[in-house]
C-alpha positions in Angstrom: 3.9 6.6 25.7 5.5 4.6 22.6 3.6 1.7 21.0 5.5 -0.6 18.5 3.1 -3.3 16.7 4.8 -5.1 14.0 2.4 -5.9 11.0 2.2 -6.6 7.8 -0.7 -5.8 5.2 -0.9 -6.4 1.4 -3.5 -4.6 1.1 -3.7 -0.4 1.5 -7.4 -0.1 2.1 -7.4 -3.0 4.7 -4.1 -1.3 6.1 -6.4 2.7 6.2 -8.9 0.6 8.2 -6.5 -0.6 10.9 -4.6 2.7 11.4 -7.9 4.5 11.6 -9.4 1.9 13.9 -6.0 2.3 16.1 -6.8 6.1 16.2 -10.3 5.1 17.4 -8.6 3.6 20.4 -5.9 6.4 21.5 -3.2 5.6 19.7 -1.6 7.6 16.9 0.8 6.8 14.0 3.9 8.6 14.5 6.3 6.3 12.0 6.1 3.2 9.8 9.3 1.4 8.6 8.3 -2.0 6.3 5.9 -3.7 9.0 6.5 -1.7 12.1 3.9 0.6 13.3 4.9 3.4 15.9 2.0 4.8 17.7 1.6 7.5 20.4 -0.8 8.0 22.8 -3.9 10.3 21.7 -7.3 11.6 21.9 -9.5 8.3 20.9 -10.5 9.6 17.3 -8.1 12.3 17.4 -6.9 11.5 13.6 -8.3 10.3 10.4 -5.3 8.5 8.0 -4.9 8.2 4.3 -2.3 6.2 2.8 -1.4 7.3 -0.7 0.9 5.7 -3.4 3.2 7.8 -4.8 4.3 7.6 -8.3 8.0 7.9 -7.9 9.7 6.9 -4.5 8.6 9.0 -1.3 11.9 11.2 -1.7 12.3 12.5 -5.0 11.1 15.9 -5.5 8.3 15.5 -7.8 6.7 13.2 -4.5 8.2 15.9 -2.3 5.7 18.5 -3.7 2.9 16.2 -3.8 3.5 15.8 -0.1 3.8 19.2 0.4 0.6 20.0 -1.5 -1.7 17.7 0.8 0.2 19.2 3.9 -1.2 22.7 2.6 -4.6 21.3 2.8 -3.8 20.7 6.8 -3.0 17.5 6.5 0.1 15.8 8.2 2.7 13.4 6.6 3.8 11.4 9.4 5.6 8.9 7.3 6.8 7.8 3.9 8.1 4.1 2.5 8.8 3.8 -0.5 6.7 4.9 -2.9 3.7 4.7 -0.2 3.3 7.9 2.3 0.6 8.0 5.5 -1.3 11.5 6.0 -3.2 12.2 9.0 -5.5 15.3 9.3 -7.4 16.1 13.0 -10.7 14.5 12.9 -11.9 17.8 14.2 -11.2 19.2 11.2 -13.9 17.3 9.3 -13.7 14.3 6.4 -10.1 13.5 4.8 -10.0 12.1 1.3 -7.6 12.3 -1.1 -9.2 11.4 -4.2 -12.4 13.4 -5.1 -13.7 11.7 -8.1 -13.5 8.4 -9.8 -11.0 9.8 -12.5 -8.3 10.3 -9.4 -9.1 6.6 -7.7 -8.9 4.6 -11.3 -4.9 6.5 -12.1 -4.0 5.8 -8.2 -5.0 1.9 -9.0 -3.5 1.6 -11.8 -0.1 3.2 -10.3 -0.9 0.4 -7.8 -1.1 -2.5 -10.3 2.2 -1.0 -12.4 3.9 -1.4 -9.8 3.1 -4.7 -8.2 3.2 -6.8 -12.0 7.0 -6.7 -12.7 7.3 -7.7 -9.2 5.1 -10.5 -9.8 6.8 -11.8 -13.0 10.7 -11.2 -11.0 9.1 -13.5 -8.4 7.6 -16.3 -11.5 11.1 -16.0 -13.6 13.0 -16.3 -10.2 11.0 -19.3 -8.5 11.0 -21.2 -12.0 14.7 -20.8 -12.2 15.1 -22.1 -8.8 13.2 -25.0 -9.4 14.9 -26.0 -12.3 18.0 -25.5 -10.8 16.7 -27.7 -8.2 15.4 -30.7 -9.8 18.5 -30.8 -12.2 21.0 -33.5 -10.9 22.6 -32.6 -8.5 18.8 -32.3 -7.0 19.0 -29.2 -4.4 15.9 -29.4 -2.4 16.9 -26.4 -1.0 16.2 -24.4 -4.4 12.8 -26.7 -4.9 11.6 -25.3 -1.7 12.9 -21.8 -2.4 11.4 -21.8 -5.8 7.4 -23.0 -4.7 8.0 -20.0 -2.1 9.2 -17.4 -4.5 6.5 -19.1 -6.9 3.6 -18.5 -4.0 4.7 -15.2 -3.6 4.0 -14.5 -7.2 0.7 -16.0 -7.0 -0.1 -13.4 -3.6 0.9 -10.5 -6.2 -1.1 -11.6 -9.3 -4.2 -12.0 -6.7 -3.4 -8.4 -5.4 -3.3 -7.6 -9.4 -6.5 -9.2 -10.4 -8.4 -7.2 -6.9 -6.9 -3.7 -8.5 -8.4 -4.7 -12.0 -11.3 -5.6 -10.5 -11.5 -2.3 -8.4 -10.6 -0.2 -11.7 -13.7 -2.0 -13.8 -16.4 -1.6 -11.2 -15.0 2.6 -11.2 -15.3 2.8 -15.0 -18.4 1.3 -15.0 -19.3 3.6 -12.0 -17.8 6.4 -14.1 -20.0 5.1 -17.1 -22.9 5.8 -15.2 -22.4 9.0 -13.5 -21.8 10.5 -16.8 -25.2 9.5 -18.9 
């Protein structure tokens, strides 16, 4: 049977947790499109799930042969969006990662953190026109309100940015360590 949830996460690691805790419960990820979640039902625990962040969109080839590479290993790509794509590999199977060492996890952050900061700044330079244009007579409220929104949303990206930094500078120092 068919499951549709509709949710949305800014947050990958937070988003891992939820699709494994669905597979905990029976239900399997068969699709994701923006923030809707198709699940099947399945063995409780039947799958693990990795979400990985591609470096170019989910459909060019150089992403293509990524995919195809973590297939080989017996894993599953059961979607892509974007530049994100969700693996599954059969719990039976044993542990799924898809980084292996601190090196792998600090490049996948910062492809993380490339790609959300021109997104952030679009968002600043596009709510900071809007509230000029808003507060210049004719006053639009209508562009006031659009701009604090835009504006906000900038903010939830730069917070998402500043996490990732942080996440890369507790690795290097991690790396730091394992190395001496």
């Amino acid at each position: 049977m068919k499951h549709v949830v509709f949710k949305a996460y800014w947050n990958y690691e937070k988003e891992e947790q939820w699709l494994n805790s669905m597979s905990a419960q029976g239900l399997a990820l068969t699709d994701y499109f923006w923030v809707r979640y198709v699940f099947e039902d399945s063995e409780p625990g039947e799958y693990i799930y990795r979400i990985q962040f591609l470096e170019r969109l989910a459909r060019h080839p150089q992403s293509r042969k990524y995919i195809e590479f973590v297939e080989s290993t017996g894993a599953e790509c059961v979607a892509t969006y974007m530049h994100w794509a969700y693996f599954r590999k059969k719990a039976a199977d044993g542990p799924f990662e898809l980084y292996t060492d601190i090196p792998s996890i600090i490049r996948h952050y910062r492809m993380i953190r490339a790609f959300w900061a021109p997104l952030a700044l679009l968002e600043y330079v596009a709510g900071i026109l809007n509230i000029i244009a808003g507060v210049t007579p004719p006053v639009s409220p209508v562009n006031i309100v659009l701009g604090a929104l835009v504006t906000l949303l900038g903010v939830g990206f730069t917070l998402m940015i500043v996490n990732v930094t942080k996440k890369i500078r507790t690795l290097k120092k991690k790396q730091l360590i394992v190395e001496a």
